[in-house]
C-alpha positions, 0 to 999 in steps of 0.5 A: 720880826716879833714885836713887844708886847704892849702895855697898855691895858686892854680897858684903855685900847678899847676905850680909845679905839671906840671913842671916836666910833661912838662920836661919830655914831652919836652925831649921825644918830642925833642928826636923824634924829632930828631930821624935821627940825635940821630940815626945816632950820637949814633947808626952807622949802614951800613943801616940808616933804621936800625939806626932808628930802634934802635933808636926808640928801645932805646926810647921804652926800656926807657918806661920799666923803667916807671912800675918800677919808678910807683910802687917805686915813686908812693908808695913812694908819697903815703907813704911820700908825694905827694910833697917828691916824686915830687921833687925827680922826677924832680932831676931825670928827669934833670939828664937824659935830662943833659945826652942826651946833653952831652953824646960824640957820637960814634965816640968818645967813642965807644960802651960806646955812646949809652949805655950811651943814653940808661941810660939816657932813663932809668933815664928819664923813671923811674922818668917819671913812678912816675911822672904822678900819684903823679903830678896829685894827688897832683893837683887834690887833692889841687882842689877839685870839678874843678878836671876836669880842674885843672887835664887837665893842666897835658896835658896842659903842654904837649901841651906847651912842644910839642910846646916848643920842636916842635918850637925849632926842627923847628928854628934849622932846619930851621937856621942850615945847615943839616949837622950841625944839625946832628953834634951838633945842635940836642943837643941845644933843650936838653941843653934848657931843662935843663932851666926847671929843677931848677925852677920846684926843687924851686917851688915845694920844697916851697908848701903845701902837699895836705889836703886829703893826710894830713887827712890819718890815716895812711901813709903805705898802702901796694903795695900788697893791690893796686894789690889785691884790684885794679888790675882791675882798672890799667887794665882799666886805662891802657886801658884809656891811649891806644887812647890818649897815641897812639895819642900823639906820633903819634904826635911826629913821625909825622916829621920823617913820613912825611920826610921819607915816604911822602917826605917832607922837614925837616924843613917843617916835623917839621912845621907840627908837630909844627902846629899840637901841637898848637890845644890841648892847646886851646882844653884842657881847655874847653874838661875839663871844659866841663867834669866837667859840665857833667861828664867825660864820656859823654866827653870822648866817643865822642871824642875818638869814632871819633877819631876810626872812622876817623883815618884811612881815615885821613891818606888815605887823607894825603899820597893821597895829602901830600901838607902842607896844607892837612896835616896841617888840618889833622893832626891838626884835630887828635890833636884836637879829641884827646886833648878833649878826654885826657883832663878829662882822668886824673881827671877820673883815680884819681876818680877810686883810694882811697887817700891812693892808688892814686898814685901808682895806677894812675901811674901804669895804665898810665905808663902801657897804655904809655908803651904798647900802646905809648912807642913803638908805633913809632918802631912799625909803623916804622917797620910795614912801612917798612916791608909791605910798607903800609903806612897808618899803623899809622891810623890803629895803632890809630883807634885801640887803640882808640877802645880799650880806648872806650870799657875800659870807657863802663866798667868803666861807668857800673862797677865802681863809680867814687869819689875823 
C-alpha cells in the first residue's frame, strides 16, 4: 500500500523530532556538568571524591532505564505511531528534568533527597531510551533519499544543547560566587530546560505521521521477531554507538576532569567545554552531507579510525601542557573527528532495520551502546583516575571504543545491505 505523502514542512519534522533530543541531551549535559555541586547537595559523604562517585553512580544507574523505555517506547512507536510515542516521551522527559530543579537537597529531606534525584534519572532514562529510535525514524522516514542530513540533525540537536547547557554552566560560574552555585545557582540551568518541554509537546502534537509508517499493512509486528530476526543487528548498532557515544561524554566530563586533575578554574573548565561544543555543529552538517554522496561507510571509517588513533596522544599533549590553549584546540580537535563520525551514524542504523521494526530496533541498539559504553563512562574514568592515578585514562577509554565502532562497521559493510 503507497501511503500520501505528508504535509507537514520538513522545518517542522525536524523541529519536532529534535525537541525531545535536545531536552533530553541538555538535562544530561547540565547534569555533568555540575556534577560536584549535585554531589555535594543530594550525596554528603565524609569524602568529596566519594560524593562523585556516587554521583556519576546515579547518573550511570539512569542509563539502565534506557533498554527498558527502548523496548516499550519504541514497540509502542511501532505499533501506534511515531508521533503517539513522540509526544508521550517528551511529557516524560520534562517531568524528570522539573524534579532535578526542585527536588529539596540532603539537608532538608534526608535519605528521600537523593532517592528523589535517582527517580528522576530513572524517568529521564526510560523516556530517553524510546527517544531516539522513533525521533529518528520519524524524521528519517518524512525525508526520503537526504536521510543522511535530515537524520544528523538528531546530533545537530545535541551540538545546540551542549552549547545551550555548556554556556549556561559557564554564565552561572562565572556570574556566581562559588558558594552560591553549590547553594542554588546549579538548579538554574535545569528550571531553563523545563522552557524546552512545552513547545516540543506543541509541535509535535500538530504534525503528520510518517508515509512508510502509514503504508504498513499491519501495526503489530511482535517484540519477539526484533530479537529473533535481528538480535545481531542491535548488536552491531550498539557497537556503532561505543566511539561517538564515548566521545560525547567525554565531552560532558571534560569540566570535571579538568578542574579536578589538571587544575584549572571552574569557570575556565566550563570555557573549555563550551568551546569543544561548538565544532560539531558546523561539522555535523557537512559529514551528513557528505554520507549521503558517498555512502555512510566511507565517511564513517575515516572519522572514527582517526579518532582511535589520536585519542591517547590528545590527552598525553593536554596533561603535558594544560594551558587553555592546548586544551582548546584538543579537545575541539576530539570534537570534530567525532561530530563527522556520528553524523551519517544514525541514518546507517534505520537503513539496518525494516518500517515495521525500526523503532524499537534502533532505539535498542543506541540505548544498549549509551548504556555500556556512554552511561558509565564518566564513573568509569573517574574511578579509573583515582585508583591508578593515570591520567590519561579518558584517551585510552576513547580509543578503544572507537576501535571497537570500527570493527562493528567492517562487519556491517560485508555482511548486511543497507536500505530505508
Amino acid at each position: 500500500m503507497q501511503a500520501a505523502p505528508s504535509k507537514t514542512p520538513l522545518t517542522r519534522v525536524i523541529l519536532a523530532a529534535s525537541a525531545g533530543n535536545a531536552l533530553e541531551f541538555y538535562d544530561f549535559t547540565v547534569f555533568g556538568y555540575f556534577a560536584q555541586q549535585i554531589a555535594a547537595t543530594f550525596f554528603p559523604s565524609s569524602s568529596p571524591a566519594t560524593g562523585l562517585l556516587l554521583t556519576f553512580g546515579t547518573y550511570g544507574v539512569s542509563f539502565l532505564a534506557r533498554p527498558f523505555g527502548a523496548l516499550v517506547l519504541g514497540g509502542y512507536a511501532d505499533r501506534s505511531g511515531r508521533r503517539a510515542a513522540l509526544t508521550l516521551t517528551i511529557l516524560l522527559m520534562t517531568v524528570g528534568t522539573a524534579l532535578m530543579a526542585v527536588m529539596p537537597g540532603y539537608r532538608q529531606i534526608g535519605l528521600l533527597a537523593p532517592a528523589g534525584i535517582l527517580v528522576a534519572r530513572l524517568i529521564q532514562g526510560f523516556s530517553a531510551g524510546g527517544e531516539f529510535g522513533g525521533a529518528t525514524a520519524f524524521m528519517i522516514e518524512h525525508a526520503g533519499r537526504r536521510a543522511g542530513f535530515f537524520g544528523s540533525f538528531q546530533y545537530t540537536s545535541q551540538s545546540v544543547s551542549a552549547i545551550l547547557g555548556s554556556g549556561v554552566a559557564w554564565s552561572v560560574a562565572a556570574s556566581m560566587s562559588p558558594e552560591a552555585v553549590g547553594t542554588w545557582g546549579f538548579r538554574l540551568p535545569f528550571l531553563l530546560g523545563l522552557l524546552i518541554g512545552p513547545v516540543g509537546w506543541y509541535v509535535r502534537r500538530h504534525v503528520d505521521e510518517t508515509p512508510p509508517f502509514r503504508a504498513l499493512d499491519a501495526h503489530d509486528t511482535p517484540l519477539s521477531l526484533l530479537g529473533a530476526r535481528y538480535s545481531g543487528r542491535i548488536a552491531l548498532a550498539a557497537c556503532v554507538v561505543a566511539g561517538g557515544t564515548a566521545g560525547t561524554y567525554l565531552n560532558i566530563y571534560l569540566p570535571t576532569y579538568v578542574h579536578r586533575h589538571l587544575h584549572a578554574t571552574l569557570s575556565g573548565s566550563y570555557a573549555v567545554g563550551f568551546v569543544a561544543s561548538l565544532a560539531p555543529l558546523v561539522v555535523t552538517p557537512f559529514s551528513a552531507i557528505l554520507s549521503d554522496r558517498t555512502g555512510r561507510l566511507p565517511v564513517m571509517l575515516w572519522s572514527v579510525g582517526a579518532l582511535a588513533v589520536l585519542a591517547y596522544p590528545a590527552i598525553l599533549l593536554v596533561i603535558a601542557q594544560p594551558t587553555a590553549l592546548a586544551m582548546s584546540g584538543v579537545f575541539i580537535g576530539i570534537s570534530v573527528l567525532r561530530a563527522a563520525y556520528t553524523a551519517p551514524s544514525a541514518a546507517l542504523m534505520a537503513e539496518m532495520f525494516p518500517v515495521a521494526v525500526r523503532a524499537a530496533g534502533m532505539s535498542l541498539g543506541y540505548t544498549l551502546g549509551v548504556v555500556v559504553f556512554g552511561g558509565f563512562a564518566q564513573l568509569a574514568m573517574e574511578w579509573l583516575i583515582q585508583s591508578t592515578g593515570l591520567l590519561g585514562i579518558p584517551g585510552i577509554y576513547l580509543a578503544v571504543t572507537s576501535l571497537i565502532s570500527f570493527a562493528a562497521l567492517a562487519v556491517i559493510g560485508r555482511r548486511i545491505k543497507l536500505a530505508l
